[in-house]
C-alpha positions in Angstrom: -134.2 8.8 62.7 -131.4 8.5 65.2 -131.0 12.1 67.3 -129.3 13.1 70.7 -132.3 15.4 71.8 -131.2 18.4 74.7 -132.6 20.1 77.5 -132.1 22.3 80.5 -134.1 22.3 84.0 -134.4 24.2 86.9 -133.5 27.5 85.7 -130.3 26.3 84.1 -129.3 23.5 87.3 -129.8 20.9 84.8 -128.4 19.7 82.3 -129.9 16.3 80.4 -129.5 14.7 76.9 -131.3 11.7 75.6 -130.1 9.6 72.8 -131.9 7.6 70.9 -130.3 5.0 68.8 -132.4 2.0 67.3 -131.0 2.2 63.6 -127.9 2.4 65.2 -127.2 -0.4 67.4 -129.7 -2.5 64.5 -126.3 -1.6 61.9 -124.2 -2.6 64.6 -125.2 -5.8 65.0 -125.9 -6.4 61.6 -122.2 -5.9 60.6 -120.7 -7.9 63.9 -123.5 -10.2 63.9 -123.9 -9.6 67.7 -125.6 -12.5 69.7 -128.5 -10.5 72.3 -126.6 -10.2 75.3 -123.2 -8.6 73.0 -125.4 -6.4 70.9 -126.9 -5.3 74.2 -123.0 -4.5 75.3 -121.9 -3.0 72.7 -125.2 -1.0 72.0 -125.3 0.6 75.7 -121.3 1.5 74.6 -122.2 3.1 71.4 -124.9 5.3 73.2 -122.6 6.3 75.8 -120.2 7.2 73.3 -122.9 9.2 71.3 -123.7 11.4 74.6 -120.3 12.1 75.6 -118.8 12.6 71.8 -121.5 14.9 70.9 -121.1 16.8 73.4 -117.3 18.2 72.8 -116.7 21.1 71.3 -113.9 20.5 68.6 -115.1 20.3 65.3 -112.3 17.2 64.8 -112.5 15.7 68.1 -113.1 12.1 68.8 -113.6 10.1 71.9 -113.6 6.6 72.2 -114.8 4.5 75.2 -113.1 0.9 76.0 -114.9 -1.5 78.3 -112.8 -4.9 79.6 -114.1 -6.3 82.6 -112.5 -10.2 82.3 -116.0 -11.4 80.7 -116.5 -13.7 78.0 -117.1 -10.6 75.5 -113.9 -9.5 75.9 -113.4 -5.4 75.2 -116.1 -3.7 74.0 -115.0 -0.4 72.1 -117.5 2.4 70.8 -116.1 5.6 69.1 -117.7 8.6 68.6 -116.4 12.2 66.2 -118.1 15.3 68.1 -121.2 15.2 65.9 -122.1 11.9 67.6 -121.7 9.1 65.1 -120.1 6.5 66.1 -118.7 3.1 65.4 -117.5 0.1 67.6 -117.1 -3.5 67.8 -116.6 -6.3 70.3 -114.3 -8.3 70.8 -116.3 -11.9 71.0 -119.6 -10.4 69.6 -121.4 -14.0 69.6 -120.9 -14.6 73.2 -125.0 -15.4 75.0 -125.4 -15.8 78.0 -128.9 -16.8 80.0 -131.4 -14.4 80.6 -130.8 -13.3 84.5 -133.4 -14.0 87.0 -135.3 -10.8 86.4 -135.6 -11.8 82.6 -132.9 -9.0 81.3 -130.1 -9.5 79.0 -127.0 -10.7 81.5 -124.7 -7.7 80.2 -122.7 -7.5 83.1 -122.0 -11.3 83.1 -120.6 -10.4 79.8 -118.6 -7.6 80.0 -117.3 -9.3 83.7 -116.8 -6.8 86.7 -112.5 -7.2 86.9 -111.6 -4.8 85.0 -111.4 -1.1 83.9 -113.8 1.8 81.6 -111.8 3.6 80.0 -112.5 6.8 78.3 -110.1 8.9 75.7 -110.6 12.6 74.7 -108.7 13.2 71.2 -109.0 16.8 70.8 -106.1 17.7 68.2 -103.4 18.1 70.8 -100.3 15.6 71.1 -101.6 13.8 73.9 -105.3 12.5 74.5 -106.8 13.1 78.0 -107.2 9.9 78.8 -109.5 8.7 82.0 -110.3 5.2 83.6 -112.5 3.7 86.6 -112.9 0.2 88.2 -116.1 -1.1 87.3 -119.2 -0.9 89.0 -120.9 -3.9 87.7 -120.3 -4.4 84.3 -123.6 -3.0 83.1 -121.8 0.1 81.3 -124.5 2.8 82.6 -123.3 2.6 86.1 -119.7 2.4 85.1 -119.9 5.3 83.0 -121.8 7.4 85.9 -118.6 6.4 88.6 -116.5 7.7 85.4 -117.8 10.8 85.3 -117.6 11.4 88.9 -114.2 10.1 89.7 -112.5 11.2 86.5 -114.5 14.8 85.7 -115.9 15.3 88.9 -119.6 16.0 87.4 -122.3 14.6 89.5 -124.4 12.5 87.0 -127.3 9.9 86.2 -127.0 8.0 83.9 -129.3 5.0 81.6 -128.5 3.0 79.1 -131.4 0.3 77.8 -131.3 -1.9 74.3 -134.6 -4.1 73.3 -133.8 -6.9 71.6 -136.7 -8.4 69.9 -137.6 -12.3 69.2 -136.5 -11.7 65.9 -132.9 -11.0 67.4 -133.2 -7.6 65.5 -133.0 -4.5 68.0 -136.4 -3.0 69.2 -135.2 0.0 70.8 -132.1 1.6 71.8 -131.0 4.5 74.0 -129.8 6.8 77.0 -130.1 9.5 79.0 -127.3 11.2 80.7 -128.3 13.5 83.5 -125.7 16.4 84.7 -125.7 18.8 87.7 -123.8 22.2 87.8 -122.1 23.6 90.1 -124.4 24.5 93.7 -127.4 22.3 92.8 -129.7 22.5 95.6 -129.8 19.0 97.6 -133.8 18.6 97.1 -133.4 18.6 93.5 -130.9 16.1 93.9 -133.3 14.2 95.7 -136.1 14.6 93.2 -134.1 13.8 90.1 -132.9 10.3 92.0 -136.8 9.9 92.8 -138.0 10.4 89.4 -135.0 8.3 88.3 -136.3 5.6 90.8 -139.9 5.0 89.7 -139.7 5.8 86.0 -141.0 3.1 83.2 -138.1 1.1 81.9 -136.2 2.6 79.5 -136.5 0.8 77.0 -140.3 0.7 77.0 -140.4 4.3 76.9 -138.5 5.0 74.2 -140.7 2.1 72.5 -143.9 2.9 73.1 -143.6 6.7 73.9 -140.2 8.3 72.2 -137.6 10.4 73.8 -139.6 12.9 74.8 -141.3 11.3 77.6 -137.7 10.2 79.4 -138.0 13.9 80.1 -141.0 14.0 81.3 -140.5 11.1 83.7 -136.9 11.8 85.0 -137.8 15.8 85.1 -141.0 15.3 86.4 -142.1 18.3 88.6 -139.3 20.9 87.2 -139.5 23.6 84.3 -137.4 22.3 81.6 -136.9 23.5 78.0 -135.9 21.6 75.0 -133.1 23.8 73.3 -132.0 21.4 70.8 -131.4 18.1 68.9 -128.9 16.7 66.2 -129.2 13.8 64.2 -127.2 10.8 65.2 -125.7 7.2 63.7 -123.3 4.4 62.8 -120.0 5.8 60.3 -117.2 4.4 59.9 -114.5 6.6 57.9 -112.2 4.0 56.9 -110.8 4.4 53.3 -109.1 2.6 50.7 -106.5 5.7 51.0 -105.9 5.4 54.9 -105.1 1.7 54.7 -102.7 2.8 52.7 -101.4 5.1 55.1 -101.0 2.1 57.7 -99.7 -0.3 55.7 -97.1 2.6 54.5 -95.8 2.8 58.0 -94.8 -1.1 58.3 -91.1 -1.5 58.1 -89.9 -2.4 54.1 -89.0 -6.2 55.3 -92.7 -6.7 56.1 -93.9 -4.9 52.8 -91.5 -6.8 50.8 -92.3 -10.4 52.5 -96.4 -9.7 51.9 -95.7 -9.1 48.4 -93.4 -11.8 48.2 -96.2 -14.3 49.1 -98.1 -13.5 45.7 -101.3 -13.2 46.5 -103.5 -10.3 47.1 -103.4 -8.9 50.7 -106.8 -8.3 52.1 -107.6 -5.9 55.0 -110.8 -5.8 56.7 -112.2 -2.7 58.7 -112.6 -3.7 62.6 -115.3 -1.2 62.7 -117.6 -1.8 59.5 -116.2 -5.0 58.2 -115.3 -3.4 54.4 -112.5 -5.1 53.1 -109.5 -3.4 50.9 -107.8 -5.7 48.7 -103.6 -4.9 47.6 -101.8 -6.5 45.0 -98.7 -7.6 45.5 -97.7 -5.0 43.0 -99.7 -2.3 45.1 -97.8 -3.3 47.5 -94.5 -2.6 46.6 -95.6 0.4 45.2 -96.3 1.1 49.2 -92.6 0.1 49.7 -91.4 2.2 47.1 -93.3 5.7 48.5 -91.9 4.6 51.8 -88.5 4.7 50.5 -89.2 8.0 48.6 -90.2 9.3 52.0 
């Protein structure tokens, strides 16, 4: 099972969550039918999203994280509600690329390095809060850790790792995102970025070990306490109703000239792929209500 597991260190100094999310990057690409390298993207996305979404304390809120950095993926888009689930897409999900020299997935050459991360806080009010960085490089965990720096001013680390097998189907999947509070000492700055530094790969820990040990290794040599954990996953909460809501909102012309072409309008979810089929009867009927309105 998917979970966002939680911790604190150093008598309160530390703050880290780990994610881990093989079920859920595995629906992802199932539904987009993600090449390595863009299941890889848009996995690390989704993870991020998870750790910052589950994290908000709005019962309705939603947060949704947009990576365009010029690439051949195009954007890359995770959203996540404040439980954690999330959904997301990108744009050109069958772009591959060639392994890099080091025998990793070449996200960065993907996702490109000339552009923006962009995150949006939807917490009820009229406005989002809506923050964005230059890229770093592309490979969405250091993108996301200059976000949080330069937009929040919140010293973090942060990993983001997805395994994909021979099979093309996804091995493991996951984070960590590490946060400092206020008057952290410098040597435990120093030790986290240590541990950080000679850790196993992420991926293989989470593989061959589970969640558990990433706090081991990136907390080695501090008291930290598990306080908590909280199931995690892929949802989409489209509906046959809310389509309805969009397609109410189109002017009457455009109503009118769909229904006029006599055959059944079809509308697929960008998210989970469902697809909501409308008479052309239905959709005058959509017209009409708008009218009423």
């Amino acid at each position: 099972m998917d979970k966002i597991i939680h911790a604190t260190a150093a008598e309160g100094a530390v703050k880290m969550a780990v994610i881990t999310a093989r079920d859920t990057v595995q629906r992802a690409r199932e539904i987009h039918g993600c090449s390595p390298t863009a299941a890889a993207a848009l996995g690390r996305t989704l993870c991020a999203a998870s750790l910052l979404g589950e994290s908000m304390k709005e019962a309705k809120a939603s947060l949704t994280i947009r990576v365009n950095g010029g690439g051949p993926i195009g954007s890359v888009v995770a959203v996540s509600d404040s439980e954690g689930y999330v959904r997301g897409y990108a744009e050109n999900p069958t772009v591959h690329l060639p392994l890099r020299a080091d025998g990793k997935l070449d996200v960065g050459g993907a996702v490109g390095r000339n552009g923006t991360l962009t995150v949006s806080r939807d917490i009820g009010l009229k406005e989002p809060y809506i923050g964005s960085v230059e890229l770093v490089s592309g490979e969405i965990a250091e993108d996301l850790t200059a976000y949080l720096l330069s937009s929040e001013q919140v010293p973090s680390a942060c990993a983001l790792g997805v395994l994909v097998d021979s099979d093309r189907s996804i091995k493991a999947a996951g984070g960590f995102l590490v946060q400092l509070m206020p008057g952290a000492e410098e040597a435990l700055i120093d030790r986290l970025e240590n541990n950080i530094f000679l850790m196993d790969q992420l991926t293989t820990v989470l593989d061959e070990d589970g969640p558990e040990q990433v706090f081991a290794q990136v907390l080695k040599g501090m008291e930290y306490h598990l306080v908590g954990e909280a199931p995690v996953g892929y949802r989409c909460p489209c509906s046959r109703s809310r389509v309805e809501e969009a397609l109410a909102c189109l002017e009457r012309k455009e109503l009118e000239e769909m229904a006029a072409a006599g055959e059944a309008l079809r509308v697929s979810c960008q998210f989970c792929g469902e697809e909501y089929a409308f008479t052309p009867e239905e959709v005058l009927k959509l017209r009409r209500a708008e009218k009423e309105n």
